[in-house]
Each structure stands twice: as C-alpha cells, then as structure tokens.
N, C-alpha and C positions, 0 to 999 in steps of 0.2 A: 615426507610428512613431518619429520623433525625440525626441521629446518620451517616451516611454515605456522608451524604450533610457537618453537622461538620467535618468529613474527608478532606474534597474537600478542606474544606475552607481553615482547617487550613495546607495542601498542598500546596496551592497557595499560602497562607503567607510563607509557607519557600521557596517556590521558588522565591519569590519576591524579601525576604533579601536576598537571597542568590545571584541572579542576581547584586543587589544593591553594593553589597559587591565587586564581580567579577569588577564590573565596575569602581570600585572606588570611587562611590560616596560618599563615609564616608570617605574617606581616613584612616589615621592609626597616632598614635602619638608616636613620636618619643623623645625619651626622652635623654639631651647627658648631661654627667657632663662636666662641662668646668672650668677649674683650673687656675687663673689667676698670675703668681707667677715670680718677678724681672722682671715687668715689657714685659708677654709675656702670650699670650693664647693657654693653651693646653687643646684639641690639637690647631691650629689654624685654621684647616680647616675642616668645616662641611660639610658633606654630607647627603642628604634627598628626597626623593621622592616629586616630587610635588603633591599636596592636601595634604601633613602630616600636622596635627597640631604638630608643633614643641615646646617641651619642654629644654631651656639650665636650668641648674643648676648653676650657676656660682658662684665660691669660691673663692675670694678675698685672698690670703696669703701673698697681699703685707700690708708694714707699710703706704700706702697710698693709697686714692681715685682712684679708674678707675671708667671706664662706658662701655659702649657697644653704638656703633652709626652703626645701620643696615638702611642707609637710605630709598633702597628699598622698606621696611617692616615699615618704620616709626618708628623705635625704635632707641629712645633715652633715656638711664637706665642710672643711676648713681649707680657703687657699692661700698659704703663704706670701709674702711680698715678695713681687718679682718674679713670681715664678707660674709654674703653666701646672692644671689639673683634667684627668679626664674623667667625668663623669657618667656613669652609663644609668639605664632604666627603661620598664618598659610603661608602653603608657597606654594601661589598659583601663583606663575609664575614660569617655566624653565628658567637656566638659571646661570651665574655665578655672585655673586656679593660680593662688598668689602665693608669690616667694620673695625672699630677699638676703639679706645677707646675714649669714648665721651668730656674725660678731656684733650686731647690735650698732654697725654705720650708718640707716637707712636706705638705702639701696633698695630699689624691688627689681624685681622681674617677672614676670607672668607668662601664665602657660595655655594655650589651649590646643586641647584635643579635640578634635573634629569626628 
C-alpha cells in the first residue's frame, strides 16, 4: 500500500508542474544579444511573451557611452564603451513600448509584449 500511495503522490506532483507550466505561471526566459554599434540597436526591436523573464545581452562596439532607458520596466543602464552589459526583467504587461538610449544619442529600441 505504501509504495502505491508514493505513486499517487508523486503523480499528482507531475501533474501539478505540469498544469503550472501549461498555464504559464513560470513563464520562460528569454534571452536576446543586443548589439549596439554607430550609434544603433540591433536588432532594435524586441519581441517576448508576456511573463518572460527577459534576458538582453548588450554589446557596446561604439567608441562611446550608451544606456538603455525602458521606462515601462524601470530600466535605466548605462553601457560603457566597448564593453558588454546584461540586462534582465520581467515583462509583465502586453503591449508595445519605446526605449532608447539613456545618454541622450538617439538610439531607440522597442519592445513588444505579446
């Protein structure tokens, strides 16, 4: 009997994550390299699932400072010259939104959540 009840159990646990998962409530991370270069983000426009935790990579190849301003999302990053930044968040509302870069280059990038 014991041994059959441990079945049950551990049955309902995978049905559980597995409902959990269907449902989205973990959502999924998404990870995008983002390439900053004369002054332009590629790509420039993100696409993501709403509930992703969102991973940018961002690789600065200008000879100067950028940033990233998602204000949406409350990100405001400064990325150094030359050098690589990772940026995380989640993105929990649908919807389209504009960003660009936080040093005042003109730069945009755009975001939508699906």
């Amino acid at each position: 009997k014991k041994i059959i009840l441990n079945l049950i159990a551990i049955c309902l646990l995978v049905i559980v994550v597995f409902v959990n998962l269907e449902i989205g409530t973990y959502g999924r991370v998404k990870t995008i390299n983002v390439v900053l270069k004369n002054d332009q983000y590629h790509p420039s426009l993100i696409q993501v699932e709403r509930d992703d935790s969102v991973v940018l990579l961002i690789d600065n190849q200008d000879n100067s400072n950028h940033g990233l301003h998602l204000p949406a999302f409350n990100i405001v990053e400064e990325i150094p010259a030359l050098q690589k930044k990772q940026i995380s968040f989640k993105a929990s509302e649908k919807g389209f939104f504009k960003g660009g870069c936080s040093t005042d280059h003109g730069e945009f990038i755009d975001l939508e959540v699906r």
